[in-house]
GUKELO-244451 format. One record per residue (C-alpha): x, y, z; residue in one letter. Coordinates in steps of 0.02 Angstrom, whole numbers, plus 50000, padded with zeros to 5 digits. Example, Ala and Ser with C-alpha at 12.3 -4.5 7.8 and 13.67 -1.06 7.14 Angstrom:
REM residues 2
506154977550390A/506844994750357S/
This chain:
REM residues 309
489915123649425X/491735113249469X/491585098449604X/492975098649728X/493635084249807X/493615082949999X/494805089450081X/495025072750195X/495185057050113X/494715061049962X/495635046849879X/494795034649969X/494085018649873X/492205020349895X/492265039449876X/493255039049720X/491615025749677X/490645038649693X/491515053949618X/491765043949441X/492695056949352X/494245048549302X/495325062649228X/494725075449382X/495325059549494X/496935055449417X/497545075649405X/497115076949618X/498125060949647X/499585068849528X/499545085549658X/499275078249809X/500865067849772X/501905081149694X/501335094349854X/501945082049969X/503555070550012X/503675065149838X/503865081649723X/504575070149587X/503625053649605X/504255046449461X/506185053549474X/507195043949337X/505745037849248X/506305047749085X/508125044149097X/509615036849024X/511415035449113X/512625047649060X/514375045349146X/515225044749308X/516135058949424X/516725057349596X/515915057049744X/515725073249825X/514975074250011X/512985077349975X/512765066849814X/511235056749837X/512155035549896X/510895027749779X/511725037049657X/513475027249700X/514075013849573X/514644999649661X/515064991549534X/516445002749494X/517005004849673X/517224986549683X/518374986449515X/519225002849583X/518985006549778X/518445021049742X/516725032049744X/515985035549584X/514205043749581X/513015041849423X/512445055249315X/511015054249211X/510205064349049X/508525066348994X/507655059048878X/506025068448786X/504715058748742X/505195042248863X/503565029848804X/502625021048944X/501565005248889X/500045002949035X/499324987449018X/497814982849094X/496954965749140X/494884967049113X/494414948749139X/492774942849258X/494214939349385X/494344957149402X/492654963449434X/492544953649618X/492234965749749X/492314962049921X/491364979149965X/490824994549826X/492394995049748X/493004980549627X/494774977349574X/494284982349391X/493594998949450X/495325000149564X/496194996049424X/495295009349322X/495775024949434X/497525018549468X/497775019249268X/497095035749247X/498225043149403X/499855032449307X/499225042949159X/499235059749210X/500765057249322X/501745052649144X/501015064149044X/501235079349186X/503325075649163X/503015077948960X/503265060348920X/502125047648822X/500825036248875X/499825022448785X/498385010248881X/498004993848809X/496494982948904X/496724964348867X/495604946848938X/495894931048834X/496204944648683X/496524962648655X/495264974348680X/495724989048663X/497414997848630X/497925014848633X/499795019848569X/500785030448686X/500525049348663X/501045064148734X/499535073548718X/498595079748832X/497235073648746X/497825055548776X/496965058348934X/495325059448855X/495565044148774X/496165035448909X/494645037549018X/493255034348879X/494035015048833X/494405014249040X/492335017349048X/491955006648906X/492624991148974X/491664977048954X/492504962349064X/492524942848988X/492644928449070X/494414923149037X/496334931549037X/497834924648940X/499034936049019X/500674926448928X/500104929948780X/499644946348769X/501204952248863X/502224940048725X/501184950948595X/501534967148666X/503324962148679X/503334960148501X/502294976648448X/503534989748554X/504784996948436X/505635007248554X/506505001948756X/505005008148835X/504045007249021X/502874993849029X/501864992649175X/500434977649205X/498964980249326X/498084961549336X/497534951249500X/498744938149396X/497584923749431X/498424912749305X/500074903049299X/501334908149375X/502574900649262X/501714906049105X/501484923949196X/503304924949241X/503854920049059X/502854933248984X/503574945849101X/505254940949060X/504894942548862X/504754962048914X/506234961648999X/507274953348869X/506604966248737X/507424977948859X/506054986348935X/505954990849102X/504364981949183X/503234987549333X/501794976449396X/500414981449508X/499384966949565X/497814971849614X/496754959549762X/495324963749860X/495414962650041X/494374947450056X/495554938549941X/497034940650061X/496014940350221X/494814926050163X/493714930350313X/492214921350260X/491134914750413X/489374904050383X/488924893050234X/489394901350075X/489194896049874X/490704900649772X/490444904149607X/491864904349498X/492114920249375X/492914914049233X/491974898149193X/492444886949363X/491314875949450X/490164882949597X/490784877349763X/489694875449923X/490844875750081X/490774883250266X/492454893950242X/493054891450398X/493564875150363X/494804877850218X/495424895550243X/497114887350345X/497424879350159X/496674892550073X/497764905450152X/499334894850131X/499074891049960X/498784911949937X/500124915750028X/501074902949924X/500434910949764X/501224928449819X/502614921949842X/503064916049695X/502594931349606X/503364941949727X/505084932949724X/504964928349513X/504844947649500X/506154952149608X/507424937049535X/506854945449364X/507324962049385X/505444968049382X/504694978749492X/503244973649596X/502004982249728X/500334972949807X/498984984349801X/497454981849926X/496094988749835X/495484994750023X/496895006650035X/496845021949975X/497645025249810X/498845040449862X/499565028449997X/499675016449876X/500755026149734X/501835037049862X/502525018749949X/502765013049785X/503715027349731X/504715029549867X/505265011049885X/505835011249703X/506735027549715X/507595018749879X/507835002449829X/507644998149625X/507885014249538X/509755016849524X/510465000149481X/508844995549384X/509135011549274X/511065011049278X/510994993249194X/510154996949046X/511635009248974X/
């Protein structure tokens, strides 16, 4: 007998929990995206600029090079080809840092279903998709495929993680750099509790390969809320000291330091050319993708995809 989904909030974080079945997950999030607003989610994902034309009235503005316009005062819309077999590179950050959870659902286990959904979403448009699960070292590593079956794969190492205590996110991203062949997608779903500067650096290795780089970072509410009340004992998952503190008393630093943290991720990606999205592992993950989506399509898409002819 087939389980269905609930009709209502059926992508919510603790129900999802429950549910378990990664591929069955990831294919509802794929439909429930493509039957609504976003029909093509991931428009421009698998594509390469072709030439110019005019303007004509109804051509999509995004679509306008302003670059020409600038050289020639005049409108010139972008045109773009397909390519088959586009290669998308997830990777995915399973250190101890991960596994905190605030409520039922960890980051890791966020992390997990938001993979799976990326998955399906790339391999529903026919292009390829690869999953590599790194802490201090590489785990796990699965080259991109179009196959369905890719799926399959996907969700058995997703299940098998086993987290470790530390990450090294520069250098596995400066590895992975190095391993990719081909201008591919790479896209990096980590809480990114490391340094910034070394994070950044890594990211930028991508980028200078000529990849174009997405990064989710994944926090739990109670991260970004730090709404601790009481006496509480800290304990640090990957190998920091224990710390006994009454919250309320260093969440004015704590916050600003967070906030401070964001920051300069949020402003290193966008000064990089990378593409960045906080995700609040309370949220539900539909909400999550189809603001992501749409933002990019808005905002990063064109120029980010014009550059790289």
């Amino acid at each position: 007998m087939s389980r269905h989904l609930p009709e209502l909030n059926y992508l919510d974080p603790e129900i999802l929990q429950k549910l378990g079945d990664l591929e069955m997950i990831a294919r509802e999030v794929v439909e429930g995206l493509r039957a609504g607003a976003h029909r093509s989610p991931l428009r421009g994902f698998s594509t390469e600029f072709a030439h110019h034309r005019p303007y004509a009235p109804g051509d999509a503005i995004r679509d306008l090079d302003w670059r020409v316009y600038g050289r020639t005062e005049r409108y010139y819309t972008k045109l773009y080809q397909a390519e088959t077999n586009f290669d998308c590179h997830i990777l995915m950050d399973a250190s101890s840092s991960m596994t905190y959870a605030s409520k039922k659902v960890s980051k890791l286990e966020y992390s997990k279903f938001l993979a799976a959904a990326l998955s399906y979403l790339i391999l529903n448009q026919r292009d390829s998709v690869g999953l590599s699960v790194f802490d201090s070292d590489l785990r796990a590593s699965l080259p991109p495929r179009s196959a369905l079956s890719i799926i399959l794969e996907i969700e058995k190492t997703l299940r098998d993680i086993s987290p470790r205590p530390k990450t090294n996110i520069a250098k596995q991203l400066n590895d992975i750099a190095l391993q990719i062949k081909r201008r591919s997608f790479v896209i990096l779903i980590s809480d990114l509790f490391a340094d910034v500067d070394d994070v950044m650096r890594g990211l930028q290795r991508l980028r200078y390969a000529g990849h174009t780089v997405l990064v989710f970072q994944t926090l739990d509410p109670w991260e970004l809320e730090f709404p601790f009340k009481g006496t509480w004992k800290f304990e640090g998952l990957e190998g920091e000291e224990e710390l006994i503190t009454q919250p309320e008393r260093i969440r004015e630093d704590y916050l600003a330091n967070f906030r401070q943290f964001l920051d300069d991720i949020n402003s290193g990606c966008l000064g990089g050319g990378i593409d960045y999205a906080l995700v609040d592992t309370s949220r539900p993950l539909d909400s999550v993708l189809s603001e992501f989506f749409e933002e990019r399509s808005l905002v990063t898409m064109g120029p980010a995809i014009g550059s790289r002819s």
